[in-house]
C-alpha positions in Angstrom: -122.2 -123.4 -33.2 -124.3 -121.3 -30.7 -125.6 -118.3 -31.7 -123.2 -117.4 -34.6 -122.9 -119.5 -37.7 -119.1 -119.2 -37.8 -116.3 -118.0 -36.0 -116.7 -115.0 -39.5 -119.8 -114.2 -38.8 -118.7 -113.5 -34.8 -115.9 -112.0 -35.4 -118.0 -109.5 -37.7 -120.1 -108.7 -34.5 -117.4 -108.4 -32.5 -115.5 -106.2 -34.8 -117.7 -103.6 -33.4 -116.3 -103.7 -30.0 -113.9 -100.6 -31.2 -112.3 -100.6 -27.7 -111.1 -104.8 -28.0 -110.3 -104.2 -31.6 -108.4 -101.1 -31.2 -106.4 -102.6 -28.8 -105.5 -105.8 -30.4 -107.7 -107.7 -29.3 -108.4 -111.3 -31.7 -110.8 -114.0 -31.2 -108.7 -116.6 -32.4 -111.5 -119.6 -31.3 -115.2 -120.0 -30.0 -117.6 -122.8 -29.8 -120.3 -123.5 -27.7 -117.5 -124.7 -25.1 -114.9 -122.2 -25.2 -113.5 -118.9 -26.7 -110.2 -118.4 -27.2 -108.6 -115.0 -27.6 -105.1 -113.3 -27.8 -103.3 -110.0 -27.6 -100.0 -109.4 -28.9 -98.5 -106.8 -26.1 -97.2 -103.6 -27.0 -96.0 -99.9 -25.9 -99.5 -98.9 -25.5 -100.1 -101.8 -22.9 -97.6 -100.4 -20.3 -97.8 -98.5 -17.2 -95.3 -96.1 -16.5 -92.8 -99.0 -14.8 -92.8 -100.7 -18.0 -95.4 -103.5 -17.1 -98.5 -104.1 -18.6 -101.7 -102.4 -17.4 -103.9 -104.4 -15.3 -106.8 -103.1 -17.7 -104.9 -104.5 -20.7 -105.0 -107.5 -18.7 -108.7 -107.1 -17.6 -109.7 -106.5 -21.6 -108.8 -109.3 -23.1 -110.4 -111.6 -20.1 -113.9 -109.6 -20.8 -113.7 -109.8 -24.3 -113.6 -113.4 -23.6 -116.1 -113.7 -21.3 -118.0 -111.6 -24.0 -117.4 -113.7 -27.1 -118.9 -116.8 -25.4 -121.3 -115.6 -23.1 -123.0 -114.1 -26.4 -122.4 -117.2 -28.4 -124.2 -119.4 -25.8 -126.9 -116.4 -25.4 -127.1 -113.7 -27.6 -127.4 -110.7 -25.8 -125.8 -111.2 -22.7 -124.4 -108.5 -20.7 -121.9 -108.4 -17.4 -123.7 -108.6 -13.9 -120.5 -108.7 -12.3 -117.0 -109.8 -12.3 -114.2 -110.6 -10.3 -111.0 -110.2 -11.4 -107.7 -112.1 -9.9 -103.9 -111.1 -10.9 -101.6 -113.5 -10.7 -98.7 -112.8 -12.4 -96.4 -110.3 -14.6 -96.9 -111.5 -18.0 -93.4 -113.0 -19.0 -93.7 -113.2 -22.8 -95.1 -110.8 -25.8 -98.6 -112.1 -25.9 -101.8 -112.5 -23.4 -104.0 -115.6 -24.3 -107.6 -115.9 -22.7 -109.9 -119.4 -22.8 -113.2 -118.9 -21.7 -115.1 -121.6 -20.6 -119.0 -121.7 -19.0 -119.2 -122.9 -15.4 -123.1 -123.0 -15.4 -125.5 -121.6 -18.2 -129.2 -121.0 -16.1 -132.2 -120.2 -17.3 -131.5 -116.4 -16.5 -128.0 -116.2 -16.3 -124.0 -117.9 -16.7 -121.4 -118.0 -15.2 -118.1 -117.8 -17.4 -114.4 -118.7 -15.9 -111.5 -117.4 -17.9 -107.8 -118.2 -17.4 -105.4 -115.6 -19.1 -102.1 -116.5 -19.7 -98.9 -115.2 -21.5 -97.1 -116.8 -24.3 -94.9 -118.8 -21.8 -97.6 -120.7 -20.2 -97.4 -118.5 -17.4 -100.8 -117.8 -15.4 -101.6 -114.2 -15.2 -105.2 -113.6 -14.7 -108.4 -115.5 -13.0 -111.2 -114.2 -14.2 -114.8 -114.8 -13.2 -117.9 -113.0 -14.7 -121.7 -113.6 -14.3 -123.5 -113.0 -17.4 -127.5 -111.7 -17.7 -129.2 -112.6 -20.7 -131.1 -110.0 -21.6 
């Protein structure tokens, strides 16, 4: 593993990201090739239409891009993102897979695909990452 000795011991770090946590947010996976992460959606993900907030959506994609980014380089922070919605999520859970596009001496780039519980494709998500 990269630069956590077990998916525990990241966790444990991540724990501290109250805003993730707070919201659900679980890293279910991470190695040095992916991270995977999930949100069970609820109440307190909806806009006022009843869908889910693009920010719900956006979270769980950075907390991916996070978990890795930090497991392949421990501290790495957002440069910038860009952010693509696709879809409506269909089902009762968001699921994010992180995977690194290019790790430089300097910096990464990080892809993540979010998609809900019926396969469906919701968010494409790509994020450059400075290690500090």
């Amino acid at each position: 593993m990269g630069a956590f000795n077990s998916i525990e011991e990241a966790r444990e770090y991540f724990y501290g990201d109250k805003f993730a946590t707070g919201n659900g947010v679980r890293l279910d996976e991470l190695t040095d090739e992916y991270s995977l992460c999930s949100m069970e959606i609820t109440d307190k993900h909806k806009n006022a239409m009843g869908g889910v907030m693009g920010g719900a959506m956006f979270l769980i994609a950075d907390f991916a891009f996070a978990t890795l980014s930090n497991n392949l380089h421990k501290s790495t922070v957002a440069q910038q993102v860009s952010v693509n919605f696709l879809s409506s999520p269909k089902g009762n859970k968001l699921i994010a897979r992180a995977t690194c596009k290019k790790n430089g001496r300097s910096s990464m780039i990080i892809n993540v695909d979010v998609t809900d519980d019926t396969g469906c494709d919701i968010v494409q998500f790509v994020g450059t990452g400075f290690k500090l």
